[in-house]
N, C-alpha and C positions, 0 to 999 in steps of 0.2 A: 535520476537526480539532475538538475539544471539547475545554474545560477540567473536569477534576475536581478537586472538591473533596472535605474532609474533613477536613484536619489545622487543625490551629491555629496550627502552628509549622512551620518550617522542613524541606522534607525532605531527607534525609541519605540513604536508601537507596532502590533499588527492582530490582526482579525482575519477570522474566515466567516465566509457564509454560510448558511444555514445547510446549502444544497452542495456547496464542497467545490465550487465552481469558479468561486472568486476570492483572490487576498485583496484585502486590502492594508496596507501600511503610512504610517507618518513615521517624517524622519525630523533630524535636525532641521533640515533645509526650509521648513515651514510647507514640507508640501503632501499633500493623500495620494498616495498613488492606487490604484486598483487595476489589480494584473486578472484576466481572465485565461483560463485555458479548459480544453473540452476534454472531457472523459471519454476514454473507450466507450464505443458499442457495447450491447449487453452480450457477453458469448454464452449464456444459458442455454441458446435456442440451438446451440452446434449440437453435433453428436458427441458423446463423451466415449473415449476408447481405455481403456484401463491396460498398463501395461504386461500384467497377467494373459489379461485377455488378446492381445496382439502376440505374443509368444506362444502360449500353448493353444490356442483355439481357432487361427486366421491362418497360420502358416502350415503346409503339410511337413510330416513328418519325415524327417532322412532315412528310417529303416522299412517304410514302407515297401512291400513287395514288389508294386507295381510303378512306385519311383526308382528307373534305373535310371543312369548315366546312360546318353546319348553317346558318350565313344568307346563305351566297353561294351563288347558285344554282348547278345546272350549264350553265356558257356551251354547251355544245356542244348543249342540247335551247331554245333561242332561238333564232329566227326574229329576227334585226337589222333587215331592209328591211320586215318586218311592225312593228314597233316604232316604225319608224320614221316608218312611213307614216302609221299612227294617231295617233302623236303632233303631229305638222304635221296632217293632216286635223282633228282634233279643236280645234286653236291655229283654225284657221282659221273654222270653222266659231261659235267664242264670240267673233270677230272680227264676221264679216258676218253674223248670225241673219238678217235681213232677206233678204237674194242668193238663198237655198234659198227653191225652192219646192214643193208637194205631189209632182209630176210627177218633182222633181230627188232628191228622197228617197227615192221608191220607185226610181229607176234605181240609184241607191248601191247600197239593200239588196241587190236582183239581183245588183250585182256583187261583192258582198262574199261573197252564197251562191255564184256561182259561182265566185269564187277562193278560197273558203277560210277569209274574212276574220271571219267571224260572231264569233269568240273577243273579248272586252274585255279580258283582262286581257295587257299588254305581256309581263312575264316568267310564268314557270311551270316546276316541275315536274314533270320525268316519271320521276325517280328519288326512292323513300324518302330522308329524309334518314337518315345513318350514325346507328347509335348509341354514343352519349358513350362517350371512352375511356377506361379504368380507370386511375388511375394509381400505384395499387399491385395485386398479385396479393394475392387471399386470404390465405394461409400469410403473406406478410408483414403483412397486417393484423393476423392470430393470434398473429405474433408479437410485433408492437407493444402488442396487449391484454395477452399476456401479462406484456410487461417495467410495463405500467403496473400490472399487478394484483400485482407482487413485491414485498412486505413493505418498508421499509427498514431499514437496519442501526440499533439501537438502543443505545445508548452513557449508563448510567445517568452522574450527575453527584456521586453519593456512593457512598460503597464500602456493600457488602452486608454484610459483616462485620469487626469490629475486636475485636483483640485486645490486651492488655496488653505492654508493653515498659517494663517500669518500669528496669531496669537499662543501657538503650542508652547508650551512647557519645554523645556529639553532637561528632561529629569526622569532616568529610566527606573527609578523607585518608584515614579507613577503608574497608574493605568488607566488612559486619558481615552482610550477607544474599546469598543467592544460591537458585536452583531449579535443582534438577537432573533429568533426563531420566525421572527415575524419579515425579514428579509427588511430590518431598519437600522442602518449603522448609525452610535452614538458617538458624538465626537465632542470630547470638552476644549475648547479654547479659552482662555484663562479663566474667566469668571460665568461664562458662557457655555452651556450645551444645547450642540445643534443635534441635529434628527435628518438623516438622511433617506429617502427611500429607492431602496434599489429599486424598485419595480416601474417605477414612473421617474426616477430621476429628480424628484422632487429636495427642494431641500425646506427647513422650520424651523425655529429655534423653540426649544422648552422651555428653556428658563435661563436668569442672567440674576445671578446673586450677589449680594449686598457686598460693598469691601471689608466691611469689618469681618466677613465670614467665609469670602474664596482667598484664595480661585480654588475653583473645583478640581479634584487633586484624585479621585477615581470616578468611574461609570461603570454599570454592571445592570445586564437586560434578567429579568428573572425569566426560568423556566418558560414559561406562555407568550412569552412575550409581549406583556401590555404594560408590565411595570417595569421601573427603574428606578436602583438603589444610584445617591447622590452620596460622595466622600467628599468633605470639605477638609477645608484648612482650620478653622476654628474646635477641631476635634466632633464637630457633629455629621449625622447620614440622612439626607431628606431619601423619601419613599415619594415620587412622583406615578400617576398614572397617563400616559404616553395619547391614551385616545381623548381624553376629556381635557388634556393637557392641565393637569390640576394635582397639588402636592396634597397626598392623602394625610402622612405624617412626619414629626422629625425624631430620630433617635436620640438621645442625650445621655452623658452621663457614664459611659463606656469608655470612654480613652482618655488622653491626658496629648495626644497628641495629633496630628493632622492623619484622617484616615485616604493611606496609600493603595490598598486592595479592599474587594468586595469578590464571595463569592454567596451564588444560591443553592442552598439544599432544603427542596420544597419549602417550605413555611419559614424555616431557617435564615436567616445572613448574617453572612461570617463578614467579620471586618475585621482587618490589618492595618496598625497604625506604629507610628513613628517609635511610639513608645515602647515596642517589642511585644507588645501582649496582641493576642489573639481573641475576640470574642465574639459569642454563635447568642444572635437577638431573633427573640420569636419575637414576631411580627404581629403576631394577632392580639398578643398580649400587651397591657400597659407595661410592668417592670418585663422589660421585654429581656435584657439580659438572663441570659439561663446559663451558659456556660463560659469559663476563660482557661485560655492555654498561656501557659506563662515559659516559655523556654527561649526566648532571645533577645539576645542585649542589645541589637538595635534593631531601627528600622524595618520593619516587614515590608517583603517588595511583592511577595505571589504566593497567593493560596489557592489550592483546589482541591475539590472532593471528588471521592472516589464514585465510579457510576453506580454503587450501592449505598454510596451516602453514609455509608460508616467510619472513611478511616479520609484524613484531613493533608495535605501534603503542602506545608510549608515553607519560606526560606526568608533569607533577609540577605539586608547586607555587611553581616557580621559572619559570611562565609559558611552559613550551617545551610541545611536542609534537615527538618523537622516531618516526620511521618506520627501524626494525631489516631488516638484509637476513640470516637465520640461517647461510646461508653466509660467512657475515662473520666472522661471531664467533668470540673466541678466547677462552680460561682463562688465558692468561699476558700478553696485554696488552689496552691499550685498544683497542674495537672504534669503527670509523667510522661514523656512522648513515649510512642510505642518502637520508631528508630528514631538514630541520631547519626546523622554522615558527616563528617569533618574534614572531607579528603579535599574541598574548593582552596583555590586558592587566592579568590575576589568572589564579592558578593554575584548571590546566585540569584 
């Protein structure tokens, strides 16, 4: 986790890119910031060790026969009754110095060359002792160096680029920015939407709408990236095409009040407006309204579907969050959410 900074004021919007590479954000301040930071390396290409397999299958085993301890002898090359014998001979002998005499010393010797006994030292080996056992394999060493010799992820703390946003709304019930799949950020400034492209740095403007009918009050890229839903303030949604720069159609007739959100599910656009109703417009179709969610008493700030496109996750700023089930919904009545959360204590 890191915090970034940059703005001065308050932020009201923000965006990521298509490739996960870049935020971009507008604040009060009137300004676009865009923070880049690089992603790890791919670590697919390591070895992978499982930790099963590093305990029972890497490391030898502690009751292994031929795993001994290097300081305990092997009992089985000891002679005990010779051990034994020398140690009482030996007590006894710094007991009585006086008792032995020349005669009684050379008889020991004799009998020590005839049994065997010449040797002084009690224990001894006759086995090398093992050598130390490994407790990683190579290749896991290689790969331990490796993970330590791996860059870390680098996460600057200011953005690398800032652009002017003198015109922004400072109204966080909007949603005035969005990126779309085509690596093209949309940004509304008041009655104004521009076109940004990340890939050349380019900037454009789409479109600049009439006062009777902005300022433009959401932006929303569909799926492919070539089109863009338009939220206005006179309660209507233009459908632009981004490459030919040309308004295909306008919505009408759906709200009662300035549309705040916009999202896409395939063919679908959900639009969220002032008036607390929620409504899902086929596109392809003239009466394009097909569905309305009716569960909150103001203002709708953000809607999103699910990446099955079945179930709808709403809020406002009447402090709710709405969970939509799409086979629920109906165009001639009130639909039932599928949850209801109440725990906010300001609009979500």
């Amino acid at each position: 986790m890191a915090e970034l900074t940059g703005h001065t004021s308050k932020v009201l919007f923000t965006a990521q890119s298509p490739d996960g590479c870049t935020v971009a954000s507008a604040a009060g301040d009137k300004a676009l910031d865009f923070l880049y930071h690089h992603l790890p390396k791919d670590s697919s290409l390591l070895p992978k060790y499982s930790r099963w397999a590093f305990q029972q299958g890497m490391i030898p085993r502690k009751n292994s026969r031929g795993n001994l301890d290097r300081f305990i002898p092997n009992r089985s090359s000891v002679n005990f009754d010779l051990a034994h014998c020398m140690l009482f001979q030996g007590r006894k002998g710094k007991e009585n110095p006086a008792a032995s005499s020349p005669s009684e010393d050379a008889y020991q010797r004799k009998l020590k060359e005839v049994f065997g006994m010449t040797r002084t030292r009690i224990l001894a080996f006759k086995n090398k002792p093992p050598a130390p056992v490994e407790l990683a394999p190579q290749d896991f060493t290689y790969f331990c160096q490796s993970r330590r010799a791996k860059p870390e992820r680098y996460i600057p703390q200011t953005s690398e680029r800032t652009l002017d946003a003198p015109d922004l709304i400072d109204d966080f019930c909007l949603n005035l920015l969005d990126w779309g799949c085509s690596n093209v950020l949309a940004i509304a400034l008041g009655s104004t939407v521009y076109l940004w492209d990340a890939s050349n740095g380019s900037t454009s403007e789409l479109v600049t709408v009439d006062d009777d009918k902005g300022p433009v009050t959401s932006v929303n890229w569909d799926p492919e990236g070539c089109h863009i839903a338009i939220g206005l303030k006179n309660t209507e949604v233009q459908l632009w095409d981004s490459t030919s720069i040309r308004q295909l159609r306008t919505l009408r007739g759906g709200h009662q009040g300035r549309v705040g959100s916009l999202a896409w599910n395939k063919h679908i656009l959900t639009s969220g407006s002032a008036d607390g109703r929620i409504v899902n417009s086929d596109v392809r179709i003239r009466d394009h309204v097909v569905e309305t969610y009716r569960g909150h008493s103001q203002e709708v700030c953000v809607r999103k579907w699910s990446s099955t496109g079945r179930q709808l996750a709403s809020s406002g700023i009447d402090n709710l969050l709405h969970i939509w089930d799409k086979s629920m919904a109906s165009s001639n009545s009130a639909t039932q959410c599928l949850h209801r959360l109440e725990d906010h204590r300001a609009a979500v």
